[in-house]
C-alpha positions as CSV (number, residue, x, y, z in Angstrom):
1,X,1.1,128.7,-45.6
2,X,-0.2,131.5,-43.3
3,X,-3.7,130.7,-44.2
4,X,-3.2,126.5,-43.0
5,X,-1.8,127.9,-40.1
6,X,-4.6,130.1,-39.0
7,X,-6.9,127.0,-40.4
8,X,-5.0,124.5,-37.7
9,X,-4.7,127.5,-35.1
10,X,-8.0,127.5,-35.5
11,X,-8.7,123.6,-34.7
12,X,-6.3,123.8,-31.7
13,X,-8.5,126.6,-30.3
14,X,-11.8,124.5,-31.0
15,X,-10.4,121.2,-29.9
16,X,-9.0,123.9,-26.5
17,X,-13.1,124.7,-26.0
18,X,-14.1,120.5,-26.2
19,X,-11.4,118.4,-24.4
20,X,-13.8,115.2,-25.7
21,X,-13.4,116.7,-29.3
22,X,-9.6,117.1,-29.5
23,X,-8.6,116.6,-33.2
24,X,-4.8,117.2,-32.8
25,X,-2.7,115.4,-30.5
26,X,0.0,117.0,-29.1
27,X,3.1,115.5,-30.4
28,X,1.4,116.1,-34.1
29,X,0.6,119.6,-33.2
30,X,4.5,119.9,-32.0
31,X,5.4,118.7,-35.2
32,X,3.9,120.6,-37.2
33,X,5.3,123.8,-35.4
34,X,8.5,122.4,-35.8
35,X,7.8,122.1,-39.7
36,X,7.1,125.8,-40.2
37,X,3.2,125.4,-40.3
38,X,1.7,126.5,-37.7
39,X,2.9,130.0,-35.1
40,X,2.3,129.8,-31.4
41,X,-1.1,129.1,-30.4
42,X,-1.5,132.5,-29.3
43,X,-1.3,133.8,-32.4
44,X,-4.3,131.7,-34.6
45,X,-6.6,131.7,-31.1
46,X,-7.9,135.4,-32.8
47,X,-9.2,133.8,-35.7
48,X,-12.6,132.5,-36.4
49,X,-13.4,129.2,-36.2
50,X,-16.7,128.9,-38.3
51,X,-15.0,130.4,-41.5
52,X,-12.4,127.6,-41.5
53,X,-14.5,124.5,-40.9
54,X,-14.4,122.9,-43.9
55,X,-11.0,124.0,-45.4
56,X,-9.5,122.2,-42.2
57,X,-11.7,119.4,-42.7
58,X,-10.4,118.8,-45.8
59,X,-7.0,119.3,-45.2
60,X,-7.2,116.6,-42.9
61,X,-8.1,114.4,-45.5
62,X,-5.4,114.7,-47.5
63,X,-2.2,115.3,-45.5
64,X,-2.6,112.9,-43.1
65,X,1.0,112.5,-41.7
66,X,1.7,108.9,-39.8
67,X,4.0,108.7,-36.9
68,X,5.6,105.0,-35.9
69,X,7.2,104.9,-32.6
70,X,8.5,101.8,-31.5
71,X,9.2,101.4,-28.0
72,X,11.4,98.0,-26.7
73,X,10.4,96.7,-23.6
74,X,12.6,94.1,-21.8
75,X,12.6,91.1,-22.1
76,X,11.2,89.3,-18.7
77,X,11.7,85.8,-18.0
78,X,9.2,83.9,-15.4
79,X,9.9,80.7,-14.4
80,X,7.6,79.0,-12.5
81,X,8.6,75.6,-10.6
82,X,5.6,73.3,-10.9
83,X,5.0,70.7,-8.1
84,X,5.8,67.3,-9.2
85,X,2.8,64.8,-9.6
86,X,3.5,61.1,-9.0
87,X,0.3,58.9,-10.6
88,X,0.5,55.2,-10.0
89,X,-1.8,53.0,-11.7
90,X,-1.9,49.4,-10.8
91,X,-2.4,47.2,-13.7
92,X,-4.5,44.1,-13.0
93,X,-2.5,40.9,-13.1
94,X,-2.9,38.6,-16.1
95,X,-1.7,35.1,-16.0
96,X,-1.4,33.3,-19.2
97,X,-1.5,29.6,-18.5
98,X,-0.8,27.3,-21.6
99,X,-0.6,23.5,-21.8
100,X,2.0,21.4,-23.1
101,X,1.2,18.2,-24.7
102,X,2.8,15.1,-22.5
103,X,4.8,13.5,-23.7
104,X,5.8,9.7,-23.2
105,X,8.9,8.5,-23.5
106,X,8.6,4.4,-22.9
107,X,12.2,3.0,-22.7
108,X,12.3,-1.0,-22.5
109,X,15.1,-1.8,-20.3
110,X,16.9,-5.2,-20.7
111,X,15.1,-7.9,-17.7
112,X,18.0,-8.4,-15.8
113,X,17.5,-11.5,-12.9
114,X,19.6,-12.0,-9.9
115,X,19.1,-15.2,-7.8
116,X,20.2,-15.2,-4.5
117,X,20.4,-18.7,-2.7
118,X,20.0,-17.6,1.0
119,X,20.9,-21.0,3.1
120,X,18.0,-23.1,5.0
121,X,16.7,-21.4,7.8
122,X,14.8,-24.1,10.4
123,X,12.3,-22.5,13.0
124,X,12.1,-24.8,15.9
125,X,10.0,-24.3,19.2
126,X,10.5,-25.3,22.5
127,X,7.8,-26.6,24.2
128,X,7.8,-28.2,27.7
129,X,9.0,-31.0,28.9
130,X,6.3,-33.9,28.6
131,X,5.9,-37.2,30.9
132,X,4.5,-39.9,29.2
133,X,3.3,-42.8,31.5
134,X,2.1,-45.7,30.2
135,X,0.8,-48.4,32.2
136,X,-0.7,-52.1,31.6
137,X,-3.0,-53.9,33.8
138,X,-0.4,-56.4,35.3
139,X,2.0,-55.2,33.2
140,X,4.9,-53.3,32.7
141,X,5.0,-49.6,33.9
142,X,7.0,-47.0,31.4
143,X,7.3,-43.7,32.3
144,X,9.6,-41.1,29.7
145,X,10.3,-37.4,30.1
146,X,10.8,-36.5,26.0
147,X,11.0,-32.5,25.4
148,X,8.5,-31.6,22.5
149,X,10.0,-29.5,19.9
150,X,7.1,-28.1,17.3
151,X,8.5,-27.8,13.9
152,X,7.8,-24.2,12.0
153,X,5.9,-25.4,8.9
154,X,2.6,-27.9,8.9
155,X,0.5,-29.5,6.4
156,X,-2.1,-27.8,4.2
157,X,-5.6,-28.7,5.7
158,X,-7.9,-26.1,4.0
159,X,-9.5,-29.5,2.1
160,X,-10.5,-30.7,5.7
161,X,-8.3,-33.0,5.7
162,X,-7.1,-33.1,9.0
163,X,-6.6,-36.7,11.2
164,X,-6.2,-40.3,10.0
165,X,-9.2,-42.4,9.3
166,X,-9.9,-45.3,11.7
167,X,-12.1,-48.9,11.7
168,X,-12.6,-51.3,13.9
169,X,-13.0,-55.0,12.9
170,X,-14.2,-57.6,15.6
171,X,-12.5,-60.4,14.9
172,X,-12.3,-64.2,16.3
173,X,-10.2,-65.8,18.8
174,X,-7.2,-67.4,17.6
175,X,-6.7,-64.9,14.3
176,X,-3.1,-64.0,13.8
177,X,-3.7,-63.0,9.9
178,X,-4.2,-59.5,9.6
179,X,-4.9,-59.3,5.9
180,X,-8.3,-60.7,6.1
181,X,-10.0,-57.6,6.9
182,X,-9.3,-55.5,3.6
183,X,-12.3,-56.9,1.9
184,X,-14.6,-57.2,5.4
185,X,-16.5,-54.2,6.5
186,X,-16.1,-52.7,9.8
187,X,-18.4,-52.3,12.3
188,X,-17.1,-48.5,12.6
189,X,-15.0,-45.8,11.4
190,X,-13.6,-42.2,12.3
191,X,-11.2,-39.7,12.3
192,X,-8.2,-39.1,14.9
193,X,-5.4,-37.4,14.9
194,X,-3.9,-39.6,17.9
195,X,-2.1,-42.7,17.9
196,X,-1.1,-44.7,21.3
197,X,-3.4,-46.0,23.4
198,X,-2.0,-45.5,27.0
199,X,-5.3,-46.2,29.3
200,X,-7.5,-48.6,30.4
201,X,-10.2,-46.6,29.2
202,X,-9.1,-46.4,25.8
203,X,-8.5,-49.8,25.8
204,X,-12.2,-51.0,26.7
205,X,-13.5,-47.9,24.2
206,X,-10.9,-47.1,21.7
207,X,-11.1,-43.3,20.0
208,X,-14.9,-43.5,21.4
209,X,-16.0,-47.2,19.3
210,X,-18.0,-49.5,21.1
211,X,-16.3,-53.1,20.9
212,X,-19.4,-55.4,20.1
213,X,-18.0,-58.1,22.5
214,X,-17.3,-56.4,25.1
215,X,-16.8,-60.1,26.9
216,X,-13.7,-60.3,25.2
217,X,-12.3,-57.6,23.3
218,X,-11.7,-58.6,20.3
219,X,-10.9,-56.4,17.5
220,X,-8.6,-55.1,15.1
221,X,-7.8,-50.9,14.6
222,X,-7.1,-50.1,11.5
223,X,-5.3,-46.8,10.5
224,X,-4.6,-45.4,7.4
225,X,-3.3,-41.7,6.1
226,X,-0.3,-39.5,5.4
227,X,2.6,-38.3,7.7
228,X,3.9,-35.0,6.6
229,X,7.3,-34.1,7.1
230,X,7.8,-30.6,8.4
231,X,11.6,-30.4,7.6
232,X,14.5,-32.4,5.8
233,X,16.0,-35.1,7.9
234,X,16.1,-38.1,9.4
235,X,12.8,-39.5,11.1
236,X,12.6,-42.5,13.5
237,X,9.3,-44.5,14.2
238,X,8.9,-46.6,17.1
239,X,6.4,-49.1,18.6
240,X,6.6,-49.9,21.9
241,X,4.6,-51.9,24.6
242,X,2.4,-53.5,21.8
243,X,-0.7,-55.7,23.5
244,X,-0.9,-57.7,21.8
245,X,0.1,-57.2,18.3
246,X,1.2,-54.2,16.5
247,X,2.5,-53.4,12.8
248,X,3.1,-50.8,10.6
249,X,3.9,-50.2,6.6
250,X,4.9,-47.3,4.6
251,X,5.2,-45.4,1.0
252,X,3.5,-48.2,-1.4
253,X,2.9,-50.9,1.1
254,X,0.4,-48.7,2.7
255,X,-1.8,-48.4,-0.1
256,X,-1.7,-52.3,-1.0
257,X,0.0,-55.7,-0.5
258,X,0.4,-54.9,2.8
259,X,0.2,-58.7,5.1
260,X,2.1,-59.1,8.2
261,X,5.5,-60.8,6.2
262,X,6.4,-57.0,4.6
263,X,5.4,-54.8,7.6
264,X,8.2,-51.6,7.8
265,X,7.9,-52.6,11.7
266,X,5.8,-55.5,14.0
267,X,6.1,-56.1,17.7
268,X,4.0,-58.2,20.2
269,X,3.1,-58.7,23.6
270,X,4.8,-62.5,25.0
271,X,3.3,-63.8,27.9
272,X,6.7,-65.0,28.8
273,X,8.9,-62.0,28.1
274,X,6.9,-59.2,27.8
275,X,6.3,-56.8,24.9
276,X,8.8,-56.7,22.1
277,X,9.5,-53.4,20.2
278,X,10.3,-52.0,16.7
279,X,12.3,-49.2,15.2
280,X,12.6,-47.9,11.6
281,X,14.4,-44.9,10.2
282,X,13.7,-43.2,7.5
283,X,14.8,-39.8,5.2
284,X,12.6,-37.5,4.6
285,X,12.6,-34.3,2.7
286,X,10.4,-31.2,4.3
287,X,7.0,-31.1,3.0
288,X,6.8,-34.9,1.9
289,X,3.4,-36.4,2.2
290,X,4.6,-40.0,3.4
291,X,1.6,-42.9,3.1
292,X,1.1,-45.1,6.8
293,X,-0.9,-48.0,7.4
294,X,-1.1,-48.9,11.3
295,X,-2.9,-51.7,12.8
296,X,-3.3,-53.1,16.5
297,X,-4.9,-56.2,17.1
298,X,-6.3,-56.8,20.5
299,X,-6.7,-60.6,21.4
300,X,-9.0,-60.1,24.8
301,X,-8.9,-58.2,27.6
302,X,-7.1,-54.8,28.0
303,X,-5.1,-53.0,24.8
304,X,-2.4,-50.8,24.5
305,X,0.4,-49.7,22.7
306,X,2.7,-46.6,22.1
307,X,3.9,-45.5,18.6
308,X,5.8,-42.7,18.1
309,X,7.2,-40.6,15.7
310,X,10.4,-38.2,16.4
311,X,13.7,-37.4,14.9
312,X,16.3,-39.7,14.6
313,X,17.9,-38.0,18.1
314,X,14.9,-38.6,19.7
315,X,15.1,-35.8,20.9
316,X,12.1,-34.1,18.5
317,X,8.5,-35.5,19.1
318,X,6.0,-35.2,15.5
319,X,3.7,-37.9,16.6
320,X,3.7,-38.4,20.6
321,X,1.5,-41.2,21.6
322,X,-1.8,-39.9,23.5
323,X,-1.1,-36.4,22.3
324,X,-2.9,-34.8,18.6
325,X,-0.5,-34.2,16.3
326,X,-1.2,-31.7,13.5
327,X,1.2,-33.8,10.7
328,X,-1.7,-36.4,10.3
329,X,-3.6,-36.3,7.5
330,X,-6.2,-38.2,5.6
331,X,-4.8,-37.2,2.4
332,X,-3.0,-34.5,0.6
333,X,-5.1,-31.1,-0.7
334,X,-2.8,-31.3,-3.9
335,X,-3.6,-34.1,-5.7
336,X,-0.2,-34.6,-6.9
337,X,1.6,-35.1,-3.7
338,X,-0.6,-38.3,-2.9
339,X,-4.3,-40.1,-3.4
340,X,-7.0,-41.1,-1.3
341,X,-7.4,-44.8,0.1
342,X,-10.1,-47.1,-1.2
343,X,-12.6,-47.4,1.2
344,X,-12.8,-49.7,4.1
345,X,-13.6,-53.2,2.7
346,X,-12.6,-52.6,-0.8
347,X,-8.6,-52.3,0.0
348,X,-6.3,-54.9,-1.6
């Protein structure tokens, strides 16, 4: 035991000359001491150190002696506060669009029909108050203030149909038959949508013809169409101051048989009396195409007459004499509401 201490005395003293080279630690050294192997230091430092090399060396090897030392540290707790981060992410926007099929739904709903009779509404129109003179040479003056009242409705003329048809016949003195002339052909025709001759002028040219014997003047007018009826009522038509003959016929007697023994209304001029006159009334239903046949005969010199149509009042002109009226026609647009005349010389 002596010997190992002298051995490690000996190391401690080498390890003493070569800090670098320290074999023992200290606390093993201590321990050893405290074991019985080793005296003081100053006690082995005598000793040689060469002589002891390799004993110690070995020694070493095989009574290595391990020391644990655990040492418990406390426990430290860091707590570190990290700053919050906020990331926003806008997403794009996706729109999804998806079509229905349509559908239709038909649902047939019963026809239901009301009829609503709303009562007759008449339009009338004032127009001014119209003086009518009418004056014969040597004859009797007439003078009548009539106010003109245009009805609302008016015949269809979009088949230019618009004014009765005229002729003038020259005749022979002495004639008083006026049926003669429906197979002779007259020596002119034309259209007018006046009736009445109330001047002198008219009578030496009447509605523009030139009478062939112009020593005389004689002729027969003859006039021929359709009156339409702008509204339901009564209608009055009226000759007056004839010179020298004047007749009219309506509805089939118009057309044919016609002669002076049927006429709807005749009136003359008397050399001892004056002129006669003539009145018919008649019911009409608005829009009724009514067939009219007029004729004047003229027996030398001046003509005239006045023929009117108004309402049964009087108080309503449709036909003023001297003045167009627009409910003259030649003939009806729609076949059904009437037919044309024959022509002039072919009439029966």
């Amino acid at each position: 035991m002596r010997f190992n201490c002298l051995i490690v005395g000996s190391l401690l003293a080498f390890a003493a000359m070569d800090a670098s080279a320290s074999l023992l630690s200290l606390e093993n050294r201590q321990e050893l001491q405290k074991r019985g192997y080793c005296p003081p230091a100053s006690t082995i430092t005598k000793f040689s150190i060469k002589s002891s090399t390799k004993t110690v060396t070995k020694y070493l090897k095989t009574k290595t002696a391990t020391v644990t030392k655990t040492k418990t540290l406390p426990i430290k707790t860091v707590t570190k506060t990290l700053p919050t981060k906020t990331t926003t992410r806008t997403l794009p926007v996706v729109t999804t669009t998806k079509t229905l099929p349509v559908v239709t739904t038909t649902k047939t709903l019963p026809v239901v029909t009301t009829t609503t009779t709303l009562p007759a509404v008449t339009t009338t129109t004032t127009l001014p108050a119209v003086t009518t003179t009418t004056t014969l040479p040597g004859e009797l003056t007439t003078t009548t203030t009539t106010a003109i009242v245009s009805p609302s409705s008016a015949p269809d003329t979009s088949c230019d149909n618009g004014g009765l048809e005229v002729a003038i016949y020259d005749t022979v003195s002495g004639e008083t038959d006026f049926t003669y002339i429906k197979t002779k052909t007259p020596s002119n025709s034309a259209l007018t949508d006046i009736l009445g001759i109330v001047t002198d002028v008219n009578g030496t040219s009447p509605h523009g013809f030139s009478v062939q014997d112009t020593g005389t003047n004689l002729y027969i007018l003859n006039y021929r169409g359709y009156f339409y009826a702008p509204k339901t009522g009564k209608y009055k038509f009226q000759i007056t101051q004839p010179d020298d003959a004047f007749a009219f016929w309506i509805r089939e007697k118009a057309f044919s048989g016609w002669a002076k023994g049927n006429a709807d209304g005749i009136a003359y001029w008397d050399p001892s009396s004056g002129p006669s006159s003539a009145t018919y009334e008649l019911y009409l239903t608005a829009g009724e195409y009514l067939p009219l046949r007029l004729l004047l005969q003229n027996m030398g010199g001046e003509c005239g007459y006045v023929f009117e149509i108004t309402s049964s009042s009087g108080d309503q002109y449709f036909v003023q004499a001297g003045v167009p009226s627009p409910y003259l026609v030649q003939r009806p647009c729609d076949a059904n509401a009437g037919s044309p005349y024959p022509d002039f010389g072919k009439e029966t």
